[in-house]
C-alpha positions, 0 to 999 in steps of 0.5 A: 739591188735584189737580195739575190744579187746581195748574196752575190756580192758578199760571197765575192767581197769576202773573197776580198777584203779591202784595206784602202791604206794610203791610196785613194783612186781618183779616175778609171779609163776602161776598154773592155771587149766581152766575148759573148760566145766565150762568155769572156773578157779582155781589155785594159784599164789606166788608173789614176791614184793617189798613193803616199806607199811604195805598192799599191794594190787592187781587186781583180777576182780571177782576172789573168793579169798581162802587164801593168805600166807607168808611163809605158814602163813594165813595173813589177806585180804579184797577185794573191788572193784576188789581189794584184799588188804593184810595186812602184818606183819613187816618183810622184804623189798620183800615178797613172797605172796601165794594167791588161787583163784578161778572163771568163769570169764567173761572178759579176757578169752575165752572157746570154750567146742564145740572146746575144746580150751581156750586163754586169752585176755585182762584182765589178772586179771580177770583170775589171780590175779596180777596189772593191771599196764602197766609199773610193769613189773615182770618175770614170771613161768607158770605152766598149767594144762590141759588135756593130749589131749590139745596142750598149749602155754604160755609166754617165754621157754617152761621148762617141762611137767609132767603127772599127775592123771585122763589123766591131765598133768602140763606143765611149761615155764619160762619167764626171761625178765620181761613183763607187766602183760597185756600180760600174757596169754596162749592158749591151744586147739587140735592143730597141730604144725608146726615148723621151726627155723630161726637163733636161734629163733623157730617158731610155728604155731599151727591150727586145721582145716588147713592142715600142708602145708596150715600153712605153706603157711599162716605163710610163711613170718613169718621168714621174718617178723622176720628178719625186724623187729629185722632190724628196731628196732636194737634189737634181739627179746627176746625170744627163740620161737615164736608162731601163734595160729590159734583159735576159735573165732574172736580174734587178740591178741597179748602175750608175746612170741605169739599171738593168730589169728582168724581162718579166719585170715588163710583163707584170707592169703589163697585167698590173700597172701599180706593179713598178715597185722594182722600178721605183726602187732601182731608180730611187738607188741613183740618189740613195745608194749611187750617190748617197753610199754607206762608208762600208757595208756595215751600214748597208741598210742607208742603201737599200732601207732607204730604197725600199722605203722610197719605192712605197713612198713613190707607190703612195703618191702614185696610187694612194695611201692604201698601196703604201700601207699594204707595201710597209704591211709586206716588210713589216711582216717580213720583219716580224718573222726574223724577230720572232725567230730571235734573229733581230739585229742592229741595223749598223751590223757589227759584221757583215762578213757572212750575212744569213737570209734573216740579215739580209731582210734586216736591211731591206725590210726592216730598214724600210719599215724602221723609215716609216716608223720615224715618218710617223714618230717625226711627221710628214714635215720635219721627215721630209725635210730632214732626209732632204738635209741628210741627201743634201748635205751628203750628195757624192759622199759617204755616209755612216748611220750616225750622219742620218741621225744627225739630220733627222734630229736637226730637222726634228728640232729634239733629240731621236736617241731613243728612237734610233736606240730600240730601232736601230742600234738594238740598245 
């Protein structure tokens, strides 16, 4: 995720903040249909959760809300403050929701008319109603309609496509492995599709202006990438295929199975061939991040510090130690400058409510650049192995800082507390 695309999200999350209460989402099916001409969407999503209250309730930024449903049923609902708050009947422990919405959003996704192309960012509830909660992870069914001349890519195995009316046509992809809703998403445009497979995972990459043998050189270390990371975090990735969408517009974001990069992210690859940070770092998301997820954004920095961090180990393998070095340099700088304006902070914000510029290069900058500095306090053996047993261990879960400590320090052999004290904590 690009800082950009952070400040985005946290402007929408205060809008709302989430109390999960007693429920917890187990599945999401979605049919959406966007309206790139009218920059809108409509469509309806059944949600299964598990709920011991008599209401539940559910994010849905400035959705109009037409209905909500059980077993066909009209229930009765309210929306507040970006909530939609559904009164339930006495009945089972998990219920199947139908809720329809409609909007034009203004956060969370972007249509371009000009290009024919949409993809969503950060907030997922601003275009379909769901919780907005990092560690409520629930699979996923997506269903997408579009026109027939547009290329779609969302979460998880693509399933079917089915023509419908008026040169329309449905496409469907189902997500096993439960996600946090934030990165839900899809993108679709007039793509052209590259594809190759490595081991049992396909790789995509989907462009517009480029041709198929520049995609190819723009996304050639892709199959690389996927072999270190799968390397350093001692697990497989998790799905079947993953895709690199080259998209209008300056957005760097990473999704549940794909990611979206700006155009100009392939040019610069073009003039640079070691210029694929943003690459490496979206990718490196689908483990720290997608599947690895801070319990709550107060400990933000697993998420993006280990993928930033990540991104230069993969500049290190790729062209050397130097590249690295020169990579942590730029954070460590980057660092230095909030420090030296007395704006240093823990790492395990306290609050995040309303994060400052500094804040946020505390969490990417100084988060990568605290994971060399316990690269070298460890070394190169027992740091390895212990982010391995911290991926491992918390592979589809969630996570605090105090579970990354305790993985470091078993592979370690001896206590960190100091280490993670003048670090991390700031104690």
């Amino acid at each position: 995720m690009s800082k950009k695309a952070l400040v985005c999200l946290v402007l929408i999350l205060l809008a709302s903040v989430v109390s999960r209460g007693s429920s917890d989402v187990l599945d999401y099916s979605v049919t959406l249909e966007p309206d790139i001409a009218a920059k809108s969407v409509k469509g309806s999503v059944l949600i299964r959760v598990a709920t011991t209250s008599k209401t539940v309730e559910f994010d849905c930024g400035n959705l109009t809300i037409d209905a909500v449903r059980e077993a066909r049923a009209p229930l009765q609902f309210s929306v507040t403050n970006r909530r939609l708050s559904v009164s339930l009947p006495a009945g089972k422990r998990v219920r199947e929701l139908e809720i329809d919405f409609h909007g034009t959003p203004k956060y969370g996704i972007r249509f371009f008319p000009d290009r024919q192309q949409v993809y969503t960012i950060f907030s997922t509830s601003q275009w379909m109603v769901c919780v907005d909660d990092p560690s409520d992870k629930a699979t996923l069914t997506f269903r997408l309609i579009l026109p027939t001349n547009l290329r779609p890519v969302a979460n998880g195995d693509f399933i079917s496509q089915r023509d419908l009316p008026n040169n329309k046509r449905v496409s469907e992809w189902r997500q096993n492995t439960p996600i946090p809703t934030y990165v839900i998403g899809f993108a679709a445009g007039p793509y052209q599709v590259v594809k190759e497979k490595r081991g049992n995972v396909e790789l995509q990459y989907l462009a517009t202006n480029y041709t198929p043998i520049e995609v190819r050189r723009i996304f050639r270390d892709t199959p690389d990438m996927l072999d270190f990371f799968e390397d350093h975090a001692g697990v497989k990735y998790a799905d079947r295929t993953y895709t690199q969408v080259l998209a209008a517009g300056g957005v760097e974001q990473e999704m549940s199975s794909f990611a979206a990069l700006k155009e100009a992210y392939g040019k610069q690859v073009l003039d640079n061939e070691q210029d694929i940070w943003l690459g490496a770092h979206e990718f490196a998301h689908q483990w720290w991040g997608n599947m690895v997820t801070c319990r709550d954004w107060n400990h933000f920095w697993l998420n993006e510090g280990i993928a930033t961090f990540m991104a230069a180990a993969y500049l290190e393998h790729r062209f050397g130690r130097e590249v690295y070095l020169r990579e942590i340099e730029t954070y460590h700088a980057n660092y230095e400058k909030v420090r030296a304006a007395g704006k240093d902070k823990s790492l395990v914000f306290p609050d995040w409510n309303s994060p400052t510029r500094e804040d946020r290069t505390l969490v990417y900058d100084k988060g990568a650049y605290v994971m060399h500095l316990l690269r070298e306090e460890m070394g190169e053996r027992a740091f390895w192995n212990g982010l391995r047993l911290f991926t491992r261990r918390h592979f589809g879960k969630s996570v605090v800082t105090s579970d990354f400590v305790a993985a470091m320090e078993e592979a370690n052999g001896k206590s960190l507390k100091a280490f993670f004290a003048k670090w991390v904590y700031l104690s």
